[in-house]
N, C-alpha and C positions, 0 to 999 in steps of 0.2 A: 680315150674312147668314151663317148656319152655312155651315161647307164640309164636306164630304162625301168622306168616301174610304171602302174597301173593302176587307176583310180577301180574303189569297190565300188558298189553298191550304197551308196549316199543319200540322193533323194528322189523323190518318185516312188510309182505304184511297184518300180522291182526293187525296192531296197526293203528286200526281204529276209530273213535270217538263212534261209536256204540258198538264196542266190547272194548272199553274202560269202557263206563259207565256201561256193563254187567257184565265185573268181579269185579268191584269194588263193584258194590251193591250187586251180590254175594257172595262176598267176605266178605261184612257187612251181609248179611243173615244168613250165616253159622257159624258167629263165630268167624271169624279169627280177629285178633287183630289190623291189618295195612293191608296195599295195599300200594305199593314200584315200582320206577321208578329206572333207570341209566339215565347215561349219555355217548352220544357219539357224539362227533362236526361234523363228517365226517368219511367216508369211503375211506382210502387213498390203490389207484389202487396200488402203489408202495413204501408199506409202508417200513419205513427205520429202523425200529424195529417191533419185533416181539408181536402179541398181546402174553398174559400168556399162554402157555400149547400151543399154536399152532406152529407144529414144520412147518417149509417154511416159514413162515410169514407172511404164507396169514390169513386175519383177519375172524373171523365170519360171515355168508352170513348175519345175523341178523343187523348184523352195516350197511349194505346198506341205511337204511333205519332208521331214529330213530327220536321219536319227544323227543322235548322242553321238559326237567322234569318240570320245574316251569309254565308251562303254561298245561302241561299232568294232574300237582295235580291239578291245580287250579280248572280245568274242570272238574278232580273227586271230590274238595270239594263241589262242587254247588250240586252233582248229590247225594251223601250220608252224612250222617248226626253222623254218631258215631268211623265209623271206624278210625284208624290214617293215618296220609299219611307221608308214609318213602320217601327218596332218596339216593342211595348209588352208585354212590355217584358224590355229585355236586366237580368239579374241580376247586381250588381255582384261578388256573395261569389266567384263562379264564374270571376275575371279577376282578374290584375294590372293597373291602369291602363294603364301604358305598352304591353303586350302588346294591351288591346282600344283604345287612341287609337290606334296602328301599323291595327288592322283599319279601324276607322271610318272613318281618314283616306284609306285607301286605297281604301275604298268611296265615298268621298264622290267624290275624285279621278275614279275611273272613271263613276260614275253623272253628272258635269257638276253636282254641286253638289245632287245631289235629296234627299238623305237627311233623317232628323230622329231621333234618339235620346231612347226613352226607357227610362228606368233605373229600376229598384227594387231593394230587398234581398232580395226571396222568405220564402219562409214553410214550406218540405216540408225537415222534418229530414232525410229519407231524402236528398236531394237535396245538401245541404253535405255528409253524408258522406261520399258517395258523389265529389263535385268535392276534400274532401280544405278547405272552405269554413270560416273562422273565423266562429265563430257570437257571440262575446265583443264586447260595446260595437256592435253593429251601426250604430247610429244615429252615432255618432262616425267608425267605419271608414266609413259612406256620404258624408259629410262631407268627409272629406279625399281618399275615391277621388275626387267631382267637383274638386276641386281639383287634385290633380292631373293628373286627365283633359284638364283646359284648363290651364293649364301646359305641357302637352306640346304642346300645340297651339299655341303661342304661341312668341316670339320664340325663338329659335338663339340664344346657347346655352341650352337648358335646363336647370334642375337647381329639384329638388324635396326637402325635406328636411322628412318627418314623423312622427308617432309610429308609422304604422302601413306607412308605403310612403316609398322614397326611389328618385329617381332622380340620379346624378350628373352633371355637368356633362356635355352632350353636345350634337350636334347629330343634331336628331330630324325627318326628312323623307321622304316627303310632308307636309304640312301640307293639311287640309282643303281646299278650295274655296271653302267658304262662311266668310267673315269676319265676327267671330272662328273662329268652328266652327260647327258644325252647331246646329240646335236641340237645348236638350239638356231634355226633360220629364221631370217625375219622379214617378213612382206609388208609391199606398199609399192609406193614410187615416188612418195616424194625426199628432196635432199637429205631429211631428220633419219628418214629411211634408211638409205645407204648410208650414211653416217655409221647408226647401230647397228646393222648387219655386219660392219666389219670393225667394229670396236666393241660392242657389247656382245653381240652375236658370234655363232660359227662362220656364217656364211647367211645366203640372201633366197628367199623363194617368189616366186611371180607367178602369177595366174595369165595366160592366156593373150599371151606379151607377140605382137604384130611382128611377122619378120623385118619389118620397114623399120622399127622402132627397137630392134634387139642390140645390133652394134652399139646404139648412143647408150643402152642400159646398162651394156655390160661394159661397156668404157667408165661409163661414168662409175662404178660400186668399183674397177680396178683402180681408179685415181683414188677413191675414198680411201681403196686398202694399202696403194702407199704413201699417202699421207700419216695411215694411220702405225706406218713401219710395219706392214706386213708383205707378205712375198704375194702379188697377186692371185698366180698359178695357184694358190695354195685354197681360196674360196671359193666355197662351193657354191653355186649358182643354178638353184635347180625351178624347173619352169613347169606350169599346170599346161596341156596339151588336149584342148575340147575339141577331139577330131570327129570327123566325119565319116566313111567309107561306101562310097558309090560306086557300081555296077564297072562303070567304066569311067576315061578318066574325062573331068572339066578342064573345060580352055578358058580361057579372058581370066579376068580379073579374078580368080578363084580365092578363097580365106586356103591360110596356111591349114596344114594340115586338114582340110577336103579335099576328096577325090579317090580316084582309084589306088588301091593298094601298092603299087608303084610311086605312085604322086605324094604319097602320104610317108612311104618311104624315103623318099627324097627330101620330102621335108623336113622329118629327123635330120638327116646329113648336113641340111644348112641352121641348125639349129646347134648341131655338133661343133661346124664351121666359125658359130659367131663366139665360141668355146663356152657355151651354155653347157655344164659338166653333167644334170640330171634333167631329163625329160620324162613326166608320166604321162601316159595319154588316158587322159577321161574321157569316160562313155556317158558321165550323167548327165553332160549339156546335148547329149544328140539330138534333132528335131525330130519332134515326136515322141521321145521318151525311148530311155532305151531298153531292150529284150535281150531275157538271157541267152536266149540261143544264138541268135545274131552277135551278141558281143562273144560271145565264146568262140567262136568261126575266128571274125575279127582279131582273137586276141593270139590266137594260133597264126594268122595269116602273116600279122606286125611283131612276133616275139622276136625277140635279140637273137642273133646268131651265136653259136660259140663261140 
């Protein structure tokens, strides 16, 4: 059965510390399995690539505005006690390993083991420049940052020695909670993508992936995972879900998850169907920016059943 989590409070005029800790413990009240952050460094006036799907290049009103994901969970772990806390997804170019394994593990630590990490390289020029972000060989630098991500997580003494990142012999603690570490997903779409997801990675995360476009995805990262001798059934494939919920329901050509709480329901089931194993549904992309009260209705109308 799909599981179900729920984007918090991210970006925009309600990502608020108040409306933060209310969808999260609602989020724990109801059922849902996680409560999930992004990431976004800035909002570039004159951006020199286009965000995904938006034709101009103008970015989402939502990126104005966006807090810290590792300081966003942190201050969800304090406030709830069961639910997990996703990211999808932390930007590797943006970190030295050892500097975000030290954040993770310490998050992990405090949260009782609830975290789940997922990583990508990013895509907004403006964005490496601006972090100061080697942009050179990305797919090779992603590579070895997850290696030595779990390296650092692993046995005292440490030490890491590679072409792009080296850690010296040391002893590196906290250590996680969860053994080995946290789940660690990995976003994108292209081949190098699915490749690491199922060789370096747990499993694979996606943002906002077309029903039309979901079969060849998840085909394609299952041939990855037995190539790479793993049991398919076994990775996890969890997807970012920028829904809608309208009064009543849309006909014609409607975007997956819009429409009436019925239609939006159903669309979970064929997302279940294409065996996409984790769906969270985000309120941060809704048009017009979204309101607590509204998503709170929302979040009651779409929670999992027992």
């Amino acid at each position: 059965m799909i599981e179900l989590g729920f984007g918090v409070p991210t970006g925009g005029a309600w990502a608020t510390p108040e409306a933060l800790v209310t969808v999260a413990q609602r989020a724990e009240a109801l059922g849902y399995r996680s409560v999930w952050v992004f990431q976004r460094l800035l909002y570039a006036e004159r951006p020199r690539n286009e965000y995904y799907g938006a034709p101009g290049g103008a970015w989402p009103e939502v990126f104005r505005s966006t807090l810290d994901p590792i300081a966003a969970l942190t201050f969800v772990a304090a406030h709830t006690r069961r639910v997990r806390l996703g990211v999808s997804v932390l930007i590797m170019p943006f970190y030295a390993p050892v500097v975000l394994a030290k954040q993770l593990a310490t998050l992990d630590l405090l949260s009782g083991g609830r975290l789940e990490v997922g990583l990508g390289t990013g895509w907004s020029v403006d964005e490496f420049e601006a972090a100061g972000a080697a942009t050179s060989e990305r797919g090779a630098r992603a590579d070895e940052f997850v290696r030595c991500l779990k390296a650092v997580w692993g046995e005292d003494p440490v030490a890491f020695d590679g072409r792009f990142y080296r850690v010296p012999a040391s002893r590196i603690a906290p250590k996680p909670v969860q053994k080995p570490h946290p789940p660690i997903l990995i976003g994108g779409y292209s081949d190098g993508v699915f490749r690491r997801a199922v060789t370096l990675g747990d499993g694979y995360t996606g943002g906002n992936i077309p029903l039309a476009d979901l079969a060849g995805l998840v085909g394609r990262l299952r041939e990855e995972a037995r190539r790479a001798g793993r049991d398919p059934d076994t990775v996890p494939i969890v997807c970012r879900g920028a829904y809608h919920v309208t009064p009543g329901p849309l006909g014609g050509d409607r975007r997956p998850l819009w429409g009436s709480v019925a239609q939006v329901q159903e669309d979970i089931r064929r997302y279940e169907a294409a065996r996409v194993t984790g769906l969270f549904l985000d309120p941060n992309f809704q048009p017009g920016g979204a309101t607590l009260d509204r998503v709170l209705d929302q979040m009651a109308a779409l929670a999992p059943t027992p």
